[in-house]
N, C-alpha and C positions, 0 to 999 in steps of 0.2 A: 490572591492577596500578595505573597512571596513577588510574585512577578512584577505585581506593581509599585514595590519597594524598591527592586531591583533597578528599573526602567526610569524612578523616581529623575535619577541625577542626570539621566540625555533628556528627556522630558521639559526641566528645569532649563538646562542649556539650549534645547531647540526655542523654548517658550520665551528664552529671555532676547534670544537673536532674534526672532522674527519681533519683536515688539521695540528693540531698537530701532531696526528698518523702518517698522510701520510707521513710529516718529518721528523719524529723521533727528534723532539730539545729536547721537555720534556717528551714525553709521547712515551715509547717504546713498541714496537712487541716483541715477542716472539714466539717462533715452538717447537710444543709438540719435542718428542722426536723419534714419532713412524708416518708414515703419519696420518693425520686426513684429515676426508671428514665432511663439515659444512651445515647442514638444516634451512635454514632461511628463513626469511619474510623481509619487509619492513613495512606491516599493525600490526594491534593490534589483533593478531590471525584468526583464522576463514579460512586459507589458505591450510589445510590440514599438517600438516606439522608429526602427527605420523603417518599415512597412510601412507605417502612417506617416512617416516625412515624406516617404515615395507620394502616397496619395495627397497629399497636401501640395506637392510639387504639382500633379497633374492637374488637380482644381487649379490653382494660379496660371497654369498655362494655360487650361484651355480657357479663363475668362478674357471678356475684353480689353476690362484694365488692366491686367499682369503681364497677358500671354505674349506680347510684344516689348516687354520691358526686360532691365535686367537683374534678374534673380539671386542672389546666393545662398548656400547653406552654410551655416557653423556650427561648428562643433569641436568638442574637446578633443577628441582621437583616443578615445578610452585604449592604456596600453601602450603605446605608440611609444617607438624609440626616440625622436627627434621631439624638438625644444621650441616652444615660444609659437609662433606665429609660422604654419607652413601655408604654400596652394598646394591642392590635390590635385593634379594634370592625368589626363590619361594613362594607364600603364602605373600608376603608384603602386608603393611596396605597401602591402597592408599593415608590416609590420614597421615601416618608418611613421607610418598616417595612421595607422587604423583599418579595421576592417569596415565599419561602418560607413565612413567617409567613401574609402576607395571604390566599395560597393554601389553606393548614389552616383558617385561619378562617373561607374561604367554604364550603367544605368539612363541619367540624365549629362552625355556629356557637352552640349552646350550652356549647361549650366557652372555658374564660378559655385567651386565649394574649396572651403579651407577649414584649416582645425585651429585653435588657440584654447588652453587653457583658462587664456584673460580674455574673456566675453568682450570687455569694454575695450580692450586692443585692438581685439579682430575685428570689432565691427568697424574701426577706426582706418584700419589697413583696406579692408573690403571697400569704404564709402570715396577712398581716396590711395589709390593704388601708386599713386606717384610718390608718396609717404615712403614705401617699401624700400625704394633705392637709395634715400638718405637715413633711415632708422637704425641707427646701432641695435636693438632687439630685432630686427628682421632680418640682418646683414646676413643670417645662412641659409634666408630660403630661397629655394631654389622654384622660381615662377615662369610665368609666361604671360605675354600682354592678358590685362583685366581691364573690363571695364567696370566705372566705378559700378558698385549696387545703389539700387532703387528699390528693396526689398530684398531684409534678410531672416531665413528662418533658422529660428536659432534651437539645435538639436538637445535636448536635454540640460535646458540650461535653466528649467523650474527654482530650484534653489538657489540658483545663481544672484542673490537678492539685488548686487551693487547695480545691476544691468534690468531698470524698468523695460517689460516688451510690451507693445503697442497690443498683443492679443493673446491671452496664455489658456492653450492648452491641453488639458490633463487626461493621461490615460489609467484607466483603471480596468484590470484583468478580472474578465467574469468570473472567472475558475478559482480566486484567491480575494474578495472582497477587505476591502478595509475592512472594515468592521468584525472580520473573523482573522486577523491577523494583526500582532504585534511589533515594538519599535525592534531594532537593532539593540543586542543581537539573539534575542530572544526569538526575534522572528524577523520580518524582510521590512518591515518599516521604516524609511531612512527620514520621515518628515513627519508632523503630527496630521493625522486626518482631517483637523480643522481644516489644513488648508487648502483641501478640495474646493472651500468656498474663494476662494481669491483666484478661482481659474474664470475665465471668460466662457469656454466650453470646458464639459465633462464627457468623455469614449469611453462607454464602457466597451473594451476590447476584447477579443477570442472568444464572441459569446457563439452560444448554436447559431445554425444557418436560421432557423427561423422560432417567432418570438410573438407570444401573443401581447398584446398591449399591458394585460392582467399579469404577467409575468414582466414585463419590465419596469412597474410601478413595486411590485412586490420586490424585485430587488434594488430597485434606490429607496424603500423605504430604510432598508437594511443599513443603506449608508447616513439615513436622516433625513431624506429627500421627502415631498411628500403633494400630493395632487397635481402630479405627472400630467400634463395635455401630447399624446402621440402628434395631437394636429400642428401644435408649433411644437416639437421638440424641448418641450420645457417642464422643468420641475420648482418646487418651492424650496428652499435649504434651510440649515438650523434658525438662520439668521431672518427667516421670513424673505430672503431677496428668491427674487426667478433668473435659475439658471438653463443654459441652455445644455440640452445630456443629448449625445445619438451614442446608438449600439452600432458596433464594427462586427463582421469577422473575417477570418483569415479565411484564403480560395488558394490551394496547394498547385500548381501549376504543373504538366510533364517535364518527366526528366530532360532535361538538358546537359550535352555532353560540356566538361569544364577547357577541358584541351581541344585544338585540334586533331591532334591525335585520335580521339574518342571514337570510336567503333558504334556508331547507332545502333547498331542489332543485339547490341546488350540491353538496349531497352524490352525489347522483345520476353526477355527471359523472366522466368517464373520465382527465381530466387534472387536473394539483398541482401549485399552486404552494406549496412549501414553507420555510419558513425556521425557523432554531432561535438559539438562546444559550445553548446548555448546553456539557459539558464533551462528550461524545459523543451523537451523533445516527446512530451508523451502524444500531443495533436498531432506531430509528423508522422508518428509509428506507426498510430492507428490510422493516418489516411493512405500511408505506403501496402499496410497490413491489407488494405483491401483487394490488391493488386498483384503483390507476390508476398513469396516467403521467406523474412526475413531470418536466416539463418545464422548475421551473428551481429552484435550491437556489441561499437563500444564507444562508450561516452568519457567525455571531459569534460573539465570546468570549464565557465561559459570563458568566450576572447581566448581560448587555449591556443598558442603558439606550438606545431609542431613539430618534433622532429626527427633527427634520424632514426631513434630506435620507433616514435610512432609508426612512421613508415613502414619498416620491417617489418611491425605486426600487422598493419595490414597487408601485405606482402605476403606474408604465412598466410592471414585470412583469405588471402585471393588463389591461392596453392592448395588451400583445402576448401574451397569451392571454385573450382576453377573456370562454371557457366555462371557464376554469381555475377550482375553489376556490382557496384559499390558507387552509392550514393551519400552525399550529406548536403547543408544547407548552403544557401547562398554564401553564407558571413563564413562559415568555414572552409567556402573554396577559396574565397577571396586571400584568406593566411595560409592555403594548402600549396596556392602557387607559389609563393616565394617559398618553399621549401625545394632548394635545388637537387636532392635526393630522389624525387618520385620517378621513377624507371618507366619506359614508354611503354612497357604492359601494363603497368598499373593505369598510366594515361589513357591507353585505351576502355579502360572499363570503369572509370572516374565520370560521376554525374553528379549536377545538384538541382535541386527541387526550388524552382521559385517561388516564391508567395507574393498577391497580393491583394490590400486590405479592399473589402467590402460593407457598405452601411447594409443592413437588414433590408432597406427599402428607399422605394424610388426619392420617394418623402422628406424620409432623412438627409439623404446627401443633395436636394435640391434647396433645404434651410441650413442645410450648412455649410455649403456654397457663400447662396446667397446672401448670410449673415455674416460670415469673416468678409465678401468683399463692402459689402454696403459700410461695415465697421471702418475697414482701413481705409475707405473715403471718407467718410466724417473724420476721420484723423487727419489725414491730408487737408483738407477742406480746412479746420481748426489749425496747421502749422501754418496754411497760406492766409492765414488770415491774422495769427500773430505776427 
C-alpha cells in the first residue's frame, strides 16, 4: 500500500503524457519518412535489447525485400561524450558513440548506423544525408558518404512518444516479469505496463532454452495475456486485441580474443578471470561456470567507463592468477579499447563472450519473419498509394 502512495506521483505523470500523445491536443506524432521498426523495453535496461537489434538486422537482410536495400540503425548513444547527431564508421570510440552503436557497427559494417538523441533529427539526417553538410546541428559530425535509408530501426526509442514507428517492438525479461516488478525507483519500471499493449510484437527475452507451450501461456497470463495459440504466435491482451508474443533466448558463443595481440591458448585454460558492466551478469557466470573456474569476478555498473586504476586491478587480478584468461562481454570490450592504459600482457589474455539471440523454435522465428516483413509492405503499399 506505502508503495503505492509512493509511486502515486510518476504514475500520475507517466499517465497523463502517454494520454496527451494518445490525443494529440498538445503533444504531437510524427512518422519518419522511410518505415522504421522500434526495439524497446518498458524496464531500466537489462532486456537484451542489442542482441535483438543484431537479430532483427539479420532477418531484414536475409529477406528479399530488405536484404538488398539500405538499412540503418538509431539510437541515442547511451553515455556517449559527443553531441546532437553523429555517423558511427568503423573504428568508433565507444566512449564518443556509445558502446551499443559502436558494437552493431563492428558487427554489421555495411550497414549506416548513427546515434541522436533527437529521434525526429536523425531520422531526418539518415533519410537525406545531404542535409548533413549544410545543418548547423550536424556541423561537428564527423561522416563518410551515406546513403540515403530505406529502413530504419530505431534502438530503444519505445518511449520516444514524438516519433511514430511504423512497427513497435517490446522486450520483456523472463527472469523479472512486469507484473512482479515495480515503477522507478522502487523497482526497474521506467513505463506503466499498460503499455505492453501499444507494442506490435511482445519477446519475452532470456527465457530457458526450452519451453513447453503450458509454460508460456502460464507466464503471459502473469502479464494479462490470455488464450495463447503456440501455432500463430499470438495471445489475447487486457483490451481483448490479439497480439503477437515469441520467446527469445540468449546462445553464449566461444571466447574470442578482443586484441590482436591475444594469445588463443588462454582459451585452453581451466581458470577465469571475469568482469562485466552490464545490468545483469548472472546468465554469463553460469554459462562460463560450466567450463572453467572463475576465480575472481568484478563487477560495475552497467555502460561502466574504465579506467586507469580499473585496469591496475585487473592487473593485480592477472598477477595472482597468472594462467587465468580474463574475459567480459561484448559491450565491455567495446569501452575496454579506448582505454589507452591496458598493457600487452593484459592484451594478451583479454577475451569476450559473444551472444546471440535465439526464438525457442523453428515456428516462432518463421511468423516473425514473416509478420514484420508482410507489415512493412502494407505500409509501403498504403504511403504509395497516398
Amino acid at each position: 500500500m506505502i508503495d503505492k502512495l509512493i509511486l502515486f506521483p510518476y504514475y500520475l505523470v507517466l499517465s497523463v503524457r502517454h494520454a496527451l500523445f494518445n490525443k494529440g491536443f498538445i503533444c504531437k506524432t510524427r512518422e519518419a519518412e522511410v518505415p522504421t521498426v522500434c526495439i524497446g523495453n518498458i524496464t531500466v535496461g537489462g532486456t537484451g535489447k542489442t542482441p535483438h537489434t543484431e537479430m532483427l538486422l539479420r532477418v531484414l537482410q536475409r529477406s528479399d525485400d530488405w536484404g538488398f536495400r539500405n538499412v540503418a540503425v538509431l539510437s541515442r548513444g547511451y553515455k556517449r561524450r559527443s553531441k546532437r547527431f553523429q555517423q558511427v564508421v568503423s573504428g568508433s570510440s565507444a566512449t564518443l558513440y556509445g558502446d551499443e552503436p559502436v558494437q552493431i557497427k563492428k558487427k554489421f559494417p555495411a550497414v549506416t548506423v548513427a546515434v541522436d538523441k533527437d529521434r525526429i533529427e536523425g531520422c531526418s539526417f539518415l533519410c537525406h544525408p545531404d542535409l548533413i553538410q549544410t545543418s548547423k546541428k550536424a556541423r561537428k559530425c564527423v561522416h563518410k558518404e551515406m546513403e540515403p535509408a530505406e529502413l530504419i530501426v530505431l534502438d530503444d526509442a519505445f518511449q520516444y512518444r514524438k516519433l511514430k514507428a511504423t512497427y513497435n517492438i517490446v522486450l520483456v525479461d523472463y527472469n523479472r516479469p512486469l507484473n512482479k516488478d515495480m515503477l522507478l525507483p522502487l523497482g526497474r519500471l521506467r513505463d506503466l505496463p499498460s503499455r505492453l499493449r501499444a507494442a506490435d510484437a511482445v519477446i519475452i527475452s532470456k527465457c530457458p532454452h526450452y519451453m513447453e507451450d503450458e509454460d508460456k501461456a502460464e507466464f503471459l497470463a502473469g502479464l494479462g495475456y490470455k488464450d495463447f495459440d503456440p501455432a500463430l504466435c499470438e495471445a489475447v491482451n487486457a483490451k481483448g486485441g490479439r497480439q503477437k508474443v515469441y520467446f527469445t533466448c540468449i546462445n553464449y558463443q566461444p571466447l574470442e580474443q578482443i586484441y590482436e595481440e591475444g594469445d588463443s591458448r588462454y582459451v585452453y585454460t581451466k581458470k577465469l578471470i571475469l568482469f562485466t558492466g552490464i545490468a545483469k551478469d548472472t546468465p554469463l557466470r553460469m554459462f562460463l561456470s560450466d567450463k572453467y573456474k572463475i576465480v575472481k569476478h568484478l563487477s560495475f555498473s552497467d555502460h561502466h567507463n574504465y579506467t586507469k586504476a580499473d585496469i591496475r586491478t585487473l592487473e593485480s587480478a592477472s598477477k595472482s592468477f597468472p594462467t587465468a584468461a580474463i574475459a567480459t562481454t561484448e559491450k565491455d570490450a567495446q569501452r575496454l579499447v579506448d582505454c589507452q592504459k591496458v598493457t600487452h600482457r593484459l592484451k594478451e589474455r583479454l577475451f569476450q563472450v559473444p551472444i546471440e539471440v535465439a526464438f525457442l523454435s523453428e515456428l516462432e522465428e518463421a511468423v516473425f519473419s514473416s509478420t514484420l516483413i508482410e507489415h512493412l509492405r502494407k505500409y509501403q503499399q498504403q504511403k504509395y498509394v497516398e
